[in-house]
LODREN-887407 format. One record per residue (C-alpha): residue number from 0; x, y, z; residue in one letter. Coordinates in nm, 2 decimals. Each point is the difference from the previous one (the first is absolute). Layout:
<sites>
<site NUM,<X,Y,Z>,A>,
...
</sites>
This chain:
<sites>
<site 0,<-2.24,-1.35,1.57>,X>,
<site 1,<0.32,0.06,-0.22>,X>,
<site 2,<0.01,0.25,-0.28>,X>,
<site 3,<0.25,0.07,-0.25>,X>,
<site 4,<0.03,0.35,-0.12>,X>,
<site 5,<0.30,0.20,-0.23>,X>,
<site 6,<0.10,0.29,0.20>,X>,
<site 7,<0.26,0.31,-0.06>,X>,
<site 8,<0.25,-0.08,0.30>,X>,
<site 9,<0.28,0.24,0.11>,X>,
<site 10,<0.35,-0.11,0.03>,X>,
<site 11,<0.30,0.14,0.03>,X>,
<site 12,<0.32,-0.06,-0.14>,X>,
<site 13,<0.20,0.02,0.33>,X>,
<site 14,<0.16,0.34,-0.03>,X>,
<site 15,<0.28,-0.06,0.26>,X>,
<site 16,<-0.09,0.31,0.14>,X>,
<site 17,<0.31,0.12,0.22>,X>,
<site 18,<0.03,0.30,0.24>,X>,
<site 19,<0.22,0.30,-0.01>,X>,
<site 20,<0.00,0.35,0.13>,X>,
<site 21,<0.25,0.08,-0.29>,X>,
<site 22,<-0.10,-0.13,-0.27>,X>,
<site 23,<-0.04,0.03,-0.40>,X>,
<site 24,<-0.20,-0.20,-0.27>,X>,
<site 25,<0.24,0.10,-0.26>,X>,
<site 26,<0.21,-0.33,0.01>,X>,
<site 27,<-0.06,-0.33,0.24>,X>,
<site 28,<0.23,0.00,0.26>,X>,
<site 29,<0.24,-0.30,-0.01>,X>,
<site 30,<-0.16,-0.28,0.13>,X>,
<site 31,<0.14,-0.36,0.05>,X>,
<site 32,<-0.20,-0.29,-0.15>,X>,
<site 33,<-0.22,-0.14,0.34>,X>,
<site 34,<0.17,-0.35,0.15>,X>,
<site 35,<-0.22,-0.28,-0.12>,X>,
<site 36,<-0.20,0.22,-0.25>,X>,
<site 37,<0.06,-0.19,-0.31>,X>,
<site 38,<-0.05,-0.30,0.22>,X>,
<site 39,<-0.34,0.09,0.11>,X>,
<site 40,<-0.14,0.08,-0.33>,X>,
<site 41,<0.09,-0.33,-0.15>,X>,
<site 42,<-0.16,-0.16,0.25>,X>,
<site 43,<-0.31,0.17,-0.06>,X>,
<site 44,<0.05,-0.13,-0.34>,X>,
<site 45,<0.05,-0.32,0.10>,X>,
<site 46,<-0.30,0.02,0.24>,X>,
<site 47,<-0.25,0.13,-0.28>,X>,
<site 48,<0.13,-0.16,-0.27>,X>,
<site 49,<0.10,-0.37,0.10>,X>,
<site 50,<0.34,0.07,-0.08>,X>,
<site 51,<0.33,-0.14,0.13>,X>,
<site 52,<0.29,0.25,0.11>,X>,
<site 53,<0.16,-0.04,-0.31>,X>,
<site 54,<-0.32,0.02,-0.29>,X>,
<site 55,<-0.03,0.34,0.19>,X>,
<site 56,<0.31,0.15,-0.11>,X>,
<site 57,<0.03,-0.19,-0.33>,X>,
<site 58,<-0.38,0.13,-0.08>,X>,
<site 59,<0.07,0.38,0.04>,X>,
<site 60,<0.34,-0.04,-0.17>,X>,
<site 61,<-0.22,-0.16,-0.33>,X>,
<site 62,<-0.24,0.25,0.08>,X>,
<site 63,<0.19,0.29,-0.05>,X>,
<site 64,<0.17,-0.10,-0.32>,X>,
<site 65,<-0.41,-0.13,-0.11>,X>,
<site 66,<-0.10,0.34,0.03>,X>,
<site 67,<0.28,0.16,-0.15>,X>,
<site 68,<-0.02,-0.21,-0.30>,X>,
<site 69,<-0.40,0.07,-0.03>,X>,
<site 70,<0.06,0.39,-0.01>,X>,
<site 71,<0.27,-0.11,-0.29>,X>,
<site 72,<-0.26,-0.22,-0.22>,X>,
<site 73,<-0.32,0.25,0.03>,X>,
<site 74,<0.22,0.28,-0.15>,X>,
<site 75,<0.15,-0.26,-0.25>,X>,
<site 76,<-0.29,-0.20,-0.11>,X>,
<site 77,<-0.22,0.34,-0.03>,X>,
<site 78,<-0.36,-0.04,-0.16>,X>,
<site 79,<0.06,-0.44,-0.01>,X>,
<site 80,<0.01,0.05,0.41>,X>,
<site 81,<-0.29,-0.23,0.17>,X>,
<site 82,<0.12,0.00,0.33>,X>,
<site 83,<0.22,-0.16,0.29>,X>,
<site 84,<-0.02,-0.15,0.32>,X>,
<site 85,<0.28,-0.15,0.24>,X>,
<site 86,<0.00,-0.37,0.05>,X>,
<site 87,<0.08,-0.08,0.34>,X>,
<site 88,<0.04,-0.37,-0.02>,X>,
<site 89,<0.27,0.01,-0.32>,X>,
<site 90,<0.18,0.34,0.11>,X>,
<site 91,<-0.10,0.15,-0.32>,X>,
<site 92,<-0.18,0.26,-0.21>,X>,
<site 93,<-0.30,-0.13,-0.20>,X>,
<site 94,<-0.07,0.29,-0.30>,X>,
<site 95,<-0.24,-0.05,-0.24>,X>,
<site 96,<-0.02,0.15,-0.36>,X>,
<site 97,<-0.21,0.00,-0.28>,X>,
<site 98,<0.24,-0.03,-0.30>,X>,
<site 99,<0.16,-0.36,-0.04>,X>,
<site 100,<0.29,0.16,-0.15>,X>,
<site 101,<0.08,0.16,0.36>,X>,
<site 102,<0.04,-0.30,0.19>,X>,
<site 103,<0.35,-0.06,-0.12>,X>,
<site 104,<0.08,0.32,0.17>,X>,
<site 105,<-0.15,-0.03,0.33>,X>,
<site 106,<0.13,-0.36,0.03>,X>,
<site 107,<0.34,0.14,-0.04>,X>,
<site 108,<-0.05,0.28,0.19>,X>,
<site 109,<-0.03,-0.28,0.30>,X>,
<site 110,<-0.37,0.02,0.00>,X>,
<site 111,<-0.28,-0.29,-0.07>,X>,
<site 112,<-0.23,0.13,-0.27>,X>,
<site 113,<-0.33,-0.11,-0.07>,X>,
<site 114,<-0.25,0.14,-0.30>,X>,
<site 115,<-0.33,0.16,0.08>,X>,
<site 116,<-0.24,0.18,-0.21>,X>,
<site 117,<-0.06,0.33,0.18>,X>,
<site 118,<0.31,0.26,0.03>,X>,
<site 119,<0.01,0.14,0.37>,X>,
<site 120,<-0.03,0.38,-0.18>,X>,
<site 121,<-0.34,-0.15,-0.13>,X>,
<site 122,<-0.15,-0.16,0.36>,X>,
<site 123,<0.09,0.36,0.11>,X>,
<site 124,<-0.19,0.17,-0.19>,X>,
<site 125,<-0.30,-0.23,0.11>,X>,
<site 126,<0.06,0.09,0.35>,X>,
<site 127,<0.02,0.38,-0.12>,X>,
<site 128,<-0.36,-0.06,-0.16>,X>,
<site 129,<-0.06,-0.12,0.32>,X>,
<site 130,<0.12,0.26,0.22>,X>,
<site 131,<-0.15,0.25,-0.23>,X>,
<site 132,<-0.35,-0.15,0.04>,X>,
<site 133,<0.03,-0.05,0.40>,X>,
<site 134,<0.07,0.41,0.03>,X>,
<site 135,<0.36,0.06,-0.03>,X>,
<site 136,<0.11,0.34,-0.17>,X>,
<site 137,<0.21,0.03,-0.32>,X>,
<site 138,<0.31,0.15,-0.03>,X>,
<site 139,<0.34,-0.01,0.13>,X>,
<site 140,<-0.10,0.23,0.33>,X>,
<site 141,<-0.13,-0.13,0.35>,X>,
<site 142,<-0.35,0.05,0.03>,X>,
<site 143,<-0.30,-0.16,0.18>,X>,
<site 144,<-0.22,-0.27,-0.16>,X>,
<site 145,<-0.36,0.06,-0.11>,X>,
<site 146,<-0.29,-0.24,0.01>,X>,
<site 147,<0.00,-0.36,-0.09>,X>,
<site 148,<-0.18,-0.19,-0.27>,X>,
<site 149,<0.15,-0.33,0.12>,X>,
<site 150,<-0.23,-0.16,0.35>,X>,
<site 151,<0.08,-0.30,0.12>,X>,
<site 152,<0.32,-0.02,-0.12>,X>,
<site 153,<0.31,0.01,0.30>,X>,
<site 154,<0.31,0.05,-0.23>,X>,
<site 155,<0.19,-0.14,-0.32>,X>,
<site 156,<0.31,-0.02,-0.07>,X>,
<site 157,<0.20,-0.13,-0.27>,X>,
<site 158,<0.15,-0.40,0.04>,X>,
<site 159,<0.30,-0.10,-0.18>,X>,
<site 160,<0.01,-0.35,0.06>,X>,
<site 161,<-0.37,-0.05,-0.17>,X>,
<site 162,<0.07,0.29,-0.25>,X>,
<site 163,<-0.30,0.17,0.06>,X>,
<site 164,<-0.19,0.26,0.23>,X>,
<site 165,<-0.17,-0.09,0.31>,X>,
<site 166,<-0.28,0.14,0.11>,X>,
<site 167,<-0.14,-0.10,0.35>,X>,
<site 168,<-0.34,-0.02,0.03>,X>,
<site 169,<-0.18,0.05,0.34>,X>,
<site 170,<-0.25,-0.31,0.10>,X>,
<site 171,<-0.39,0.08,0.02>,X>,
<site 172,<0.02,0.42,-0.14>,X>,
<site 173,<-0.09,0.10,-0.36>,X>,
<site 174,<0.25,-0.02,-0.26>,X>,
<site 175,<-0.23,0.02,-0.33>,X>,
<site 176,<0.11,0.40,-0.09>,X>,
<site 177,<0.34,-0.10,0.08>,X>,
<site 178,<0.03,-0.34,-0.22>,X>,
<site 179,<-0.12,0.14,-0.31>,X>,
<site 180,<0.19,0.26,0.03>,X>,
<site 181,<0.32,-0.28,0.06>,X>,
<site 182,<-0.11,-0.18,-0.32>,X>,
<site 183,<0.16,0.15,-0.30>,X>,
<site 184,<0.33,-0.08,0.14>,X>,
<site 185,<-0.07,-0.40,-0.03>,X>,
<site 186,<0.23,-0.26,0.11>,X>,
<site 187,<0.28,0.28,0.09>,X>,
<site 188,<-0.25,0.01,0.37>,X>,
<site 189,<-0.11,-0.26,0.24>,X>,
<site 190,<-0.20,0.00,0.29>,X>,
<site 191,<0.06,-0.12,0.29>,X>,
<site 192,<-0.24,0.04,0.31>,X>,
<site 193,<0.08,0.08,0.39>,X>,
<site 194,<-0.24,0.05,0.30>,X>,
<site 195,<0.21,0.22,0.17>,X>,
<site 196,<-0.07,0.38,-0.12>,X>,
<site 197,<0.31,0.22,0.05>,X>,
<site 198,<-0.07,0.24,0.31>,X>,
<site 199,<0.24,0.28,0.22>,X>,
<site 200,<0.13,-0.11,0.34>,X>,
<site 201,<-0.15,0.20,0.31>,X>,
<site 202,<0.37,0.06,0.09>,X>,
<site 203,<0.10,0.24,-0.29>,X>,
<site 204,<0.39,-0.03,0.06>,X>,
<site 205,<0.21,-0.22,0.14>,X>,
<site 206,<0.34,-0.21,-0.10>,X>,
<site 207,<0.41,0.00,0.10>,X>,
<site 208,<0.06,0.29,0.23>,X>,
<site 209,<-0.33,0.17,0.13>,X>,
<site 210,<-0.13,0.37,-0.11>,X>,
<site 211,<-0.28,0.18,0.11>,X>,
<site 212,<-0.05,-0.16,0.40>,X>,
<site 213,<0.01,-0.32,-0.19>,X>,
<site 214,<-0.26,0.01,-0.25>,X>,
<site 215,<0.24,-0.03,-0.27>,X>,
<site 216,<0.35,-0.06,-0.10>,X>,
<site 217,<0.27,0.13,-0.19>,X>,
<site 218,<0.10,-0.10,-0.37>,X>,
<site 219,<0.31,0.06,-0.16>,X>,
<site 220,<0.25,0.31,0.09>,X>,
<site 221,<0.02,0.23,-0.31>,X>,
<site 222,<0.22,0.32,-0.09>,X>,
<site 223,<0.06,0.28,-0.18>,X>,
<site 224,<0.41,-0.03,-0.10>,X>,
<site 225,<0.04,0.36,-0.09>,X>,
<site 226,<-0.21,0.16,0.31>,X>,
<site 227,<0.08,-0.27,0.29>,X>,
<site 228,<-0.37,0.00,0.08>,X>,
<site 229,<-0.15,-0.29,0.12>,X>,
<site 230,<-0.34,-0.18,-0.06>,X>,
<site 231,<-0.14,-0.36,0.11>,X>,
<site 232,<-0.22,-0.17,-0.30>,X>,
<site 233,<-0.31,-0.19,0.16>,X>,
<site 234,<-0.35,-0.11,-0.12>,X>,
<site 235,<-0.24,0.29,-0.10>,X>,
<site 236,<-0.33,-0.17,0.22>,X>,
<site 237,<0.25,0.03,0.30>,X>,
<site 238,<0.04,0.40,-0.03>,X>,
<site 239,<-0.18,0.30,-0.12>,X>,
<site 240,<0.20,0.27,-0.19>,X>,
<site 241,<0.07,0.29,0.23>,X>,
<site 242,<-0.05,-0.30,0.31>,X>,
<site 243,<0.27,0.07,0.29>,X>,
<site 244,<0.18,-0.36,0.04>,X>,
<site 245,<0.22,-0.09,0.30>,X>,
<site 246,<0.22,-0.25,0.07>,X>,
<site 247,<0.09,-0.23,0.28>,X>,
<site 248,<-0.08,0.18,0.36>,X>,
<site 249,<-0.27,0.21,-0.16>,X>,
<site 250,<0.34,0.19,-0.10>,X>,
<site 251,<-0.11,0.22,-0.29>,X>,
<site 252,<0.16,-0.05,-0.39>,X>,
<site 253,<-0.16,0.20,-0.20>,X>,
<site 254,<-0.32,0.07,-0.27>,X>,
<site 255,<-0.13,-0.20,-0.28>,X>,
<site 256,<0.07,0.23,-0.33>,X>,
<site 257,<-0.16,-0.25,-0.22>,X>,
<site 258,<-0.26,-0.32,0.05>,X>,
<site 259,<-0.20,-0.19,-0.23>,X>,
<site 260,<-0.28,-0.23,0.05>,X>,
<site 261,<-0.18,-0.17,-0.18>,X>,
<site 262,<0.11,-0.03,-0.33>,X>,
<site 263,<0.37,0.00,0.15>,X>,
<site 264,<0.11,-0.13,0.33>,X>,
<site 265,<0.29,0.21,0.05>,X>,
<site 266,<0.10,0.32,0.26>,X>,
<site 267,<0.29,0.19,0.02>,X>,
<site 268,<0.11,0.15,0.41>,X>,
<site 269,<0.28,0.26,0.00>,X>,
<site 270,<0.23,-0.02,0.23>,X>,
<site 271,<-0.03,0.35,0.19>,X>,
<site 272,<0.15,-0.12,0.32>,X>,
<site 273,<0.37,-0.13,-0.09>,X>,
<site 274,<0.10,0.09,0.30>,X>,
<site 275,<-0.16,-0.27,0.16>,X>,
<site 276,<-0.07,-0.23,-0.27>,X>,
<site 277,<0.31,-0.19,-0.15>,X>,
<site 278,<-0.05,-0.14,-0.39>,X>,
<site 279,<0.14,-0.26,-0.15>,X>,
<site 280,<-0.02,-0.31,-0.23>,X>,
<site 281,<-0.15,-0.22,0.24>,X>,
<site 282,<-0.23,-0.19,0.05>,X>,
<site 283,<-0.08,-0.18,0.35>,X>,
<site 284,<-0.06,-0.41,-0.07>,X>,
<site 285,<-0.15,-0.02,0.39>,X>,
<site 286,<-0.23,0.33,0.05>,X>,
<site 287,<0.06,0.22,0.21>,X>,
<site 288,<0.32,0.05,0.08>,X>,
<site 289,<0.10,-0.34,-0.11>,X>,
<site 290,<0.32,-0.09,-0.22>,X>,
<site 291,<0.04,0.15,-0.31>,X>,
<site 292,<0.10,-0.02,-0.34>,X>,
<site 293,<0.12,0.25,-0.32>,X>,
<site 294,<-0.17,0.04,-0.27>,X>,
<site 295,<0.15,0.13,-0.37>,X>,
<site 296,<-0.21,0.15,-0.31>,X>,
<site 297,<-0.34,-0.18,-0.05>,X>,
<site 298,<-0.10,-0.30,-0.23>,X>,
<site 299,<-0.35,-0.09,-0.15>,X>,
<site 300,<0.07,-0.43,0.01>,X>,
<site 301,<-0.19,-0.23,-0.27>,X>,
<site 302,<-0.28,-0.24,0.16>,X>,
<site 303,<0.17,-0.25,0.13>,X>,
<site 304,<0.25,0.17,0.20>,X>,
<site 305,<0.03,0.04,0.41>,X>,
<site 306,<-0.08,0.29,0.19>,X>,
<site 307,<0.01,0.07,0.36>,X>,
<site 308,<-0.19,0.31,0.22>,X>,
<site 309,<0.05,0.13,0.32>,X>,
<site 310,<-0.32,0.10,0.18>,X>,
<site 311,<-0.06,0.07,0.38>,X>,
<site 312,<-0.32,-0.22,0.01>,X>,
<site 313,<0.17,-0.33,-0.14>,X>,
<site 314,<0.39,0.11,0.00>,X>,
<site 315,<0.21,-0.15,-0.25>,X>,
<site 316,<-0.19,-0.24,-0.27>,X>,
<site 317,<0.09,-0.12,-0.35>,X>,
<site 318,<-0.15,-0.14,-0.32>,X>,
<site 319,<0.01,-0.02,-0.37>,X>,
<site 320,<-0.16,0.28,-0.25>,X>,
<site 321,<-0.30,-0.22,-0.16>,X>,
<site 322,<-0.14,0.37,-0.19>,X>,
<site 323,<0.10,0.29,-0.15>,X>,
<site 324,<-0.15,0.30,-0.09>,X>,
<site 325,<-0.35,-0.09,0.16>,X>,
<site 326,<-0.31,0.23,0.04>,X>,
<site 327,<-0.15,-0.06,0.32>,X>,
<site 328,<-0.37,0.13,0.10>,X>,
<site 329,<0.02,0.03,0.36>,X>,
<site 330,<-0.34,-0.06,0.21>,X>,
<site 331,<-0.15,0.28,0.10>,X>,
<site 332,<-0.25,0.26,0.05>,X>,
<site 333,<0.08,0.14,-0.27>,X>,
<site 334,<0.25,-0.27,-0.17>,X>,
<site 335,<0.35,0.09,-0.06>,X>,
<site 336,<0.15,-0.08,-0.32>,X>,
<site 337,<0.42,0.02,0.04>,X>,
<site 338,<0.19,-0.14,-0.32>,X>,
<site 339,<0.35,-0.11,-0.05>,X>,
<site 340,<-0.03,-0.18,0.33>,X>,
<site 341,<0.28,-0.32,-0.02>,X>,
<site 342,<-0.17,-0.29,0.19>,X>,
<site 343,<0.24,-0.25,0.26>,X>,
<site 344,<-0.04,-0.34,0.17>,X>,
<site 345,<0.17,0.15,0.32>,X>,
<site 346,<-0.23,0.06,0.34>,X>,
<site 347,<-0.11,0.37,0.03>,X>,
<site 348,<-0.27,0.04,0.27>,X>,
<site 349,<-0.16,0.40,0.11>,X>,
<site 350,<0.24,0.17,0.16>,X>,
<site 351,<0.28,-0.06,-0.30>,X>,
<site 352,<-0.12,0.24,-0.24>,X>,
<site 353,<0.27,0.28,-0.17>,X>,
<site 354,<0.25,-0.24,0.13>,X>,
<site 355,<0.32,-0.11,-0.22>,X>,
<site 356,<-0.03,-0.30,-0.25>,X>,
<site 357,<0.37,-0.06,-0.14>,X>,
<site 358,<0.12,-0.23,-0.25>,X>,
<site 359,<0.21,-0.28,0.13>,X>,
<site 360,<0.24,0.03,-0.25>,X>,
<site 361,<0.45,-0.03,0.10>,X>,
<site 362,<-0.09,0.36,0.08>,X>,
<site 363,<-0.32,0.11,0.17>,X>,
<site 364,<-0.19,0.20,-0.23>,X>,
<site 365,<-0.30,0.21,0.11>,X>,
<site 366,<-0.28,-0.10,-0.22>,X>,
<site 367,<-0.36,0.20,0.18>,X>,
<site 368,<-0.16,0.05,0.29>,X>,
<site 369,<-0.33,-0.20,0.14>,X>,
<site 370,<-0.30,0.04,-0.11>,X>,
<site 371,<-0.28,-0.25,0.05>,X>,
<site 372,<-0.02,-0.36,0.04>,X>,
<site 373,<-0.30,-0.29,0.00>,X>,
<site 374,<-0.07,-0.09,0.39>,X>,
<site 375,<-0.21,-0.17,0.20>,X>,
<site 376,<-0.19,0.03,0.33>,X>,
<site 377,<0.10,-0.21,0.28>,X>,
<site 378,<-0.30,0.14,0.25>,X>,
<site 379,<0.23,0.24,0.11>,X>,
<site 380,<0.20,0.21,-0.27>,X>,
<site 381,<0.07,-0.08,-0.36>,X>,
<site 382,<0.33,-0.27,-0.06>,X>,
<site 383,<0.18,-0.07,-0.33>,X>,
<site 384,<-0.06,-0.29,-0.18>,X>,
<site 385,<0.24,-0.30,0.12>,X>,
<site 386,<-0.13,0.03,0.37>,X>,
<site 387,<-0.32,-0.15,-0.15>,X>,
<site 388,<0.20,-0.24,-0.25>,X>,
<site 389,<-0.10,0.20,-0.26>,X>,
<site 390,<0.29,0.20,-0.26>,X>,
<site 391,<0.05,0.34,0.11>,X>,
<site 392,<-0.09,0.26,-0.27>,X>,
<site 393,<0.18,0.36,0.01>,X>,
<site 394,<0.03,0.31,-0.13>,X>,
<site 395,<0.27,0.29,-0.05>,X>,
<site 396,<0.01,0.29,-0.19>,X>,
<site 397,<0.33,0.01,-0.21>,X>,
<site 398,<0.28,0.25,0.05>,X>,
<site 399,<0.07,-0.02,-0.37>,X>,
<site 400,<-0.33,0.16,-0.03>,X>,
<site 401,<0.06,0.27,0.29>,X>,
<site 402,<0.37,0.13,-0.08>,X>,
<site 403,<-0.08,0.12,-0.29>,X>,
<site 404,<-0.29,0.24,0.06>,X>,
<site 405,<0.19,0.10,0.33>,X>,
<site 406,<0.33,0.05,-0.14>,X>,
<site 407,<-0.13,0.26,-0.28>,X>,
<site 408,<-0.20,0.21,0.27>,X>,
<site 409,<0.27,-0.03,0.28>,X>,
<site 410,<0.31,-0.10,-0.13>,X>,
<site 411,<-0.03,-0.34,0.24>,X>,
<site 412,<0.20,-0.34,-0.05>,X>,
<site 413,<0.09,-0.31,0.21>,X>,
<site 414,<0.23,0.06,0.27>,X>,
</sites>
């Protein structure tokens, strides 16, 4: 019998982990970009996508200035904002606003605009209603969630393209509580129903260079400028604060000072072995110990947009963002509720979780690390959607959302 379940995963963004018995995590060592690299990337592009050669490189390249522009038009367009997604097909940002009067200025800001009703500050403040009701704390500090009054529901999220806020319903459980309390916000929600129930992986970590005897993988190198010290960012479900972590060859790299999950999927590992351990901005396109490529700052991409992840389970995979900002109740005894997830079209199978998801823009640009993903049982271990024709549905927890709450408590940016 197939079943289809949605399941944290671990990945790792590839951390080119190199070797050294001299080394220092206070600036990468010089590093030539790997033969064939950029090569191999666009052909997993090509691959995934059903691109040629050239779409490839003339996507990212109207990608990167898409995503610049859309950072430029929220701050301009303020309150009349309703959202934005990439389109693919035309090369082009779609932004939608809810004043007329503003469409002059998105138009010739290079944009296609298109009115809605709903501003995108107001959809968020239906999914804060939301989050509020399923458990999660108030205020701007980290803290666990409490208990639910939303059952049967397995995540919403707000949808640009329909204007609206989507709440996914799970087939056959009780939803009465949780629909009347979804009511006052009328036609700014729709439902939508699935009869797969988020759930976590047996495999807790996993993705682009292995961790931990290869339960897990690493995320994305991070450092403290003014100190030198070194930490790796991964998913929280992969690694318990206070957890010893090791690298490849059961080599040791050091504790986890910070991990949470649920409610966030995020962990930070310091580096306490840089003798061993080299850091860099890299991330590894053919886990492990693959070719590699850098990666610079860190992006949060419209819908719309392509992003690739490295993972040890299914290496080197790439798809579009279809959600943002979505709160996903993973399956569970008890359920997990995680929020903020961004959810993909690229394959992400157990073994891929806290792996890198970058932004296939003319520069890589870290955008999270894996967190879960909808599968499906083949008899033998759970597969990602296309090897049963169906579209693969993933998760990863945004670094936008992670740098800042790591960077106040330990002074940590991209590499």
């Amino acid at each position: 019998m197939r079943r289809s379940i949605r399941v944290i995963l671990t990945a790792a963004s590839a951390i080119a982990l190199a070797l050294t018995a001299n080394s220092t995590v206070s600036a990468a060592p010089e590093r030539g970009g790997a033969e064939g690299a950029e090569d191999g990337v666009l052909v997993a592009m090509q691959r995934d996508l059903g691109l040629t050669a050239t779409q490839a490189k003339a996507l990212r390249t109207q990608q990167a200035k898409a995503v610049k522009l859309d950072a430029s038009l929220r701050a301009s367009l303020g309150s009349t904002f309703g959202g934005s997604w990439f389109d693919a097909k035309a090369g082009k940002l779609v932004v939608t606003v809810t004043d007329k009067a503003k469409v002059v200025e998105v138009t010739k800001a290079g944009a296609r605009a298109v009115v809605v009703d709903h501003s995108e500050a107001d959809l968020l403040a239906v999914t804060a209603s939301l989050d509020a009701l399923s458990g999660k704390a108030s205020g701007a500090t980290r803290a666990a969630n409490g208990k639910s009054s939303l059952t049967g529901l397995a995540g919403w999220h707000v949808d640009p393209k329909t204007n609206s806020v989507v709440v996914t319903a799970i087939k056959g459980q009780q939803q009465t509580a949780a629909r009347n309390a979804i009511a006052k916000f009328g036609d700014a929600v729709r439902f939508e129903e699935t009869d797969r129930a988020p759930t976590r992986t047996a495999d807790y970590m996993d993705g682009g260079d292995a961790i931990n005897f290869s339960s897990c993988s690493a995320g994305f190198n991070l450092r403290n400028p003014s100190t030198g010290q070194g930490y790796l960012l991964t998913a929280g479900h992969c690694t318990a604060a206070g957890q010893a972590n090791y690298g490849q060859g059961s080599v040791y790299f050091g504790p986890t000072v910070s991990s949470w999950f649920p409610t966030y999927d995020d962990a930070l590992i310091r580096n306490d072995n840089p003798g061993y351990w080299i850091q860099g901005p890299w991330v590894d396109y053919n886990p492990s110990n693959g070719g590699f490529i850098n990666v610079s700052g860190h992006s949060d991409s419209p819908v719309g947009t392509v992003i690739c992840k490295s993972g040890i389970t299914t290496l080197w995979t790439c798809g579009y963002i279809t959600v943002k900002r979505e709160t996903v109740v993973y399956n569970g005894d008890p359920y997990y509720t995680v929020y903020g997830l961004t959810r993909h079209s690229a394959c992400v199978e157990p073994g891929d979780s806290g792996g890198a998801n970058v932004a296939a823009l003319s520069v890589w640009s870290p955008e999270g690390v894996t967190s879960g993903a909808s599968l499906y049982w083949d008899g033998s271990r759970y597969r990602c959607g296309q090897v049963f024709g169906a579209v693969n549905v993933s998760w990863y927890y945004p670094i936008g959302l992670s740098l800042p709450y790591y960077s106040a408590v330990y002074g940590v940016t991209t590499w």
